[in-house]
PANU-926302 format. One line per field, with one value per residue (C-alpha): residue number from 1; x, y, z. Coordinates in steps of 0.05 Angstrom, whole numbers. Layout:
N
num	[NUM/...]
xx	[X/...]
yy	[Y/...]
zz	[Z/...]
END
This chain:
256
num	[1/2/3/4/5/6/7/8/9/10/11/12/13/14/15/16/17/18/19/20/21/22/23/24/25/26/27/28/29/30/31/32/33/34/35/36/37/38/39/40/41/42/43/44/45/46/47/48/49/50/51/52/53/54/55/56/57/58/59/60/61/62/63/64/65/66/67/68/69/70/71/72/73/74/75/76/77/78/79/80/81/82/83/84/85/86/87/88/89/90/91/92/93/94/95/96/97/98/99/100/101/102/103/104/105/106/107/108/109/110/111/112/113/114/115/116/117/118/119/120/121/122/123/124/125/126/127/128/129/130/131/132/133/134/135/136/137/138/139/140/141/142/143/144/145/146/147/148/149/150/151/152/153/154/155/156/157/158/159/160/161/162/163/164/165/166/167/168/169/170/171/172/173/174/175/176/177/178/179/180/181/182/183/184/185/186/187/188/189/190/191/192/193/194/195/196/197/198/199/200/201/202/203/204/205/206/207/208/209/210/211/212/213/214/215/216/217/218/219/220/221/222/223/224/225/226/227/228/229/230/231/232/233/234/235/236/237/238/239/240/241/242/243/244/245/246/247/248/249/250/251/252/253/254/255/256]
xx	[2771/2713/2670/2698/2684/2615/2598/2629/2584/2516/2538/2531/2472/2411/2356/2304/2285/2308/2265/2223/2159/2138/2165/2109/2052/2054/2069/2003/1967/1999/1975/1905/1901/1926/1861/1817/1856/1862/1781/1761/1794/1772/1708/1675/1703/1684/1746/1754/1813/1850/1846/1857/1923/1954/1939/1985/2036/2042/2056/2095/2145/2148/2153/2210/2251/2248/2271/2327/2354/2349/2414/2391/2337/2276/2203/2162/2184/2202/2124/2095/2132/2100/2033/2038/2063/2015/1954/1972/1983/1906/1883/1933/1903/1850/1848/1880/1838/1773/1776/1821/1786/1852/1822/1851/1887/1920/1934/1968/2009/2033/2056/2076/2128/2143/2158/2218/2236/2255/2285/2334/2355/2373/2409/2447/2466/2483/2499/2441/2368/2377/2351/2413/2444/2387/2434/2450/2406/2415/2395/2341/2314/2311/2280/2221/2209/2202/2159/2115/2116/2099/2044/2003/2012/1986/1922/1909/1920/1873/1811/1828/1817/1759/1731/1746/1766/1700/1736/1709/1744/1744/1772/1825/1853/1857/1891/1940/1950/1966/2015/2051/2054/2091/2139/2156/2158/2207/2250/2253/2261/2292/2357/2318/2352/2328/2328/2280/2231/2231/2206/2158/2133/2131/2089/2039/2027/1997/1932/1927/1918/1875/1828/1822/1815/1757/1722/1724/1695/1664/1577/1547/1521/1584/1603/1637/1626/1609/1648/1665/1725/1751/1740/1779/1841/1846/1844/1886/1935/1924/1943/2012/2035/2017/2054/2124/2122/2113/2161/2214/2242/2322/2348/2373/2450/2507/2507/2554]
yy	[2027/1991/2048/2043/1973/1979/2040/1995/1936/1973/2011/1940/1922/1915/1968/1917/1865/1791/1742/1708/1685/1750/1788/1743/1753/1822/1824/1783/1844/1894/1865/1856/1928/1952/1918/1949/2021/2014/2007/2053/2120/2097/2062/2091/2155/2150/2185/2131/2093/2137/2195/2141/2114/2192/2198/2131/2143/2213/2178/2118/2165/2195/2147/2106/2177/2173/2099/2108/2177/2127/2115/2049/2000/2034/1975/2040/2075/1999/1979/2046/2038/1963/1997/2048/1998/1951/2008/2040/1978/1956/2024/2009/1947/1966/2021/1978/1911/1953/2019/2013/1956/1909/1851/1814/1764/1817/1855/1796/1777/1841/1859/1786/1813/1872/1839/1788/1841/1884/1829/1808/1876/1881/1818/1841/1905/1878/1813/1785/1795/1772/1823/1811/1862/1917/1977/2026/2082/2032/1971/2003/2028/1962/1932/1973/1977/1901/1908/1951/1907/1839/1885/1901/1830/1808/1852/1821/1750/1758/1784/1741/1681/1701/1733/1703/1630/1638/1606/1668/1696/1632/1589/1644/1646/1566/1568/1618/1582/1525/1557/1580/1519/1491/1542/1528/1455/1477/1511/1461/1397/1414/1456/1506/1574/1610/1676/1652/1623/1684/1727/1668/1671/1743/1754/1698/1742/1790/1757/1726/1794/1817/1766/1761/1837/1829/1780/1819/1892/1860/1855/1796/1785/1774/1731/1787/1800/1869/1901/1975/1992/2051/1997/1934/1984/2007/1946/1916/1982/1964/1900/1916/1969/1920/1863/1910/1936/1875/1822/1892/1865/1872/1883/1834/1802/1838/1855/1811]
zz	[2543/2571/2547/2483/2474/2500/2455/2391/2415/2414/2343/2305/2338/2289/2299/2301/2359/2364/2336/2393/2405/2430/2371/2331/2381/2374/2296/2290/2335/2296/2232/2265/2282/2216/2185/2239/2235/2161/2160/2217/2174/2106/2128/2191/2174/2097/2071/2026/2010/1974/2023/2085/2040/2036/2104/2133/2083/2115/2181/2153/2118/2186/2225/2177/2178/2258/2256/2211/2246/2308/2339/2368/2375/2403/2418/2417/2354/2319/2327/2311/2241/2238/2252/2203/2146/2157/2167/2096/2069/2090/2044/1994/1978/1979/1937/1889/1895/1899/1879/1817/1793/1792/1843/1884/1847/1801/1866/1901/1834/1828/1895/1913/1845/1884/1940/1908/1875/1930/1966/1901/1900/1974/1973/1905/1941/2008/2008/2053/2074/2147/2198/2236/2184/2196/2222/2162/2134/2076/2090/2136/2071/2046/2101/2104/2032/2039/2099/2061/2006/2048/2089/2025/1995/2056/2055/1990/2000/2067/2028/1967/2010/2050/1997/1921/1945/1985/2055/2103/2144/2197/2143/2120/2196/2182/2120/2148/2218/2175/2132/2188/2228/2173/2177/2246/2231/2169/2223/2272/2220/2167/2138/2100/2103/2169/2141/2077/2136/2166/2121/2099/2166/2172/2103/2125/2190/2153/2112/2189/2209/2154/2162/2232/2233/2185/2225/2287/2249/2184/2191/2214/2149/2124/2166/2213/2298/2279/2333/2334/2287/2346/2397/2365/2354/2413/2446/2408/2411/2483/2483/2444/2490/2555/2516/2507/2574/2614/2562/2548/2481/2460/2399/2347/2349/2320/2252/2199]
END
């Protein structure tokens, strides 16, 4: 019976990992290494970012299928899908903002439609957005549409504001930092819906990211430290890995 009860227990878990302080230290890595990864194929590698965009859709694709035939929450496979949405969604910006001609302001507006979009339709067809819920093939669908969404918006709101609004990158990490201080004050002060801060926080993450991942490989020139794409990803890939192994990371409440 015990056995039973156990096994029913970890079946309504979510498949993602509980929303801690560590859970947003390495989001803000991952993001920062999907701008550096994201560069180093279609930059240093000069495939271009259509080419680099097939290429981490490939592995997203994989990498989603892997996490949804998952049984149960897995750090390792959970953050390698993070990486790959937030990679692809670097060169999917990209391609977009720059190579498509659509900028960065039509970029952002159309994927920040996307975005709401994809999260009215999950909450029409399940009743709530809250991670807590993440543990069908379903809403797992859902969720990392979203994430996809929120990853690419994010890509375009970094360089929008370093680049367009003219802030560089240093005042784009500002901007950002700010934005996301005020979430935390919103959660600790106020009634505002927890699961609309999260998601507020966790698409503000990403521009962080992106422009802190631009100022660490962009030329000094332009304002960037001109350190090696290769290196700055695998440091930071580094950095991940040392952070899950040494702070293990457990997955989300029970579903509702």
């Amino acid at each position: 019976m015990h056995s039973l009860q156990t096994h029913s227990t970890e079946a309504v878990l979510a498949k993602v990992p509980q929303v801690t302080l560590l859970f947003w230290i390495v989001k803000i890595f991952a993001t920062t290494l999907g701008e550096t990864g994201g560069d180093a194929v279609s930059m240093s590698m000069n495939l271009g970012y259509l080419a680099a965009t097939g290429i981490f859709a490939v592995i997203f694709l994989l990498a989603v299928a892997a996490q949804i035939g998952a049984k149960r929450y897995h750090p390792a496979l959970y953050w390698t899908t993070i990486i790959a949405t937030t990679t692809v969604g670097t060169t999917l910006a990209d391609f977009a903002d720059r190579s498509l001609g659509i900028g960065y302001a039509g970029g952002s507006s159309i994927l920040l439609a996307l975005l709401l979009a994809s999260l009215a339709v999950w909450y029409r067809v399940q009743g709530s957005v809250s991670v807590d819920t993440v543990n069908s093939p379903r809403t797992e669908m859902f969720y990392w549409v979203t994430i996809m969404f929120s990853q690419t918006l994010g890509t375009a709101l970094g360089d929008w504001t370093a680049d367009t609004a003219g802030l560089g990158y240093g005042g784009g990490a500002l901007v950002f930092s700010a934005l996301l201080a005020a979430v935390v004050v919103a959660y600790y002060r106020t009634a505002i819906s927890r699961v609309a801060l999260f998601w507020a926080a966790f698409i503000l993450t990403r521009p962080l990211g992106a422009v802190v991942g631009d100022f660490l490989d962009k030329p000094l020139d332009h304002g960037g430290l001109a350190l090696s794409r290769y290196t700055a990803s695998i440091v930071l890939l580094g950095l991940i890995a040392l952070m899950l192994w040494a702070f293990p990371q457990k997955a989300a409440g029970r579903a509702h």
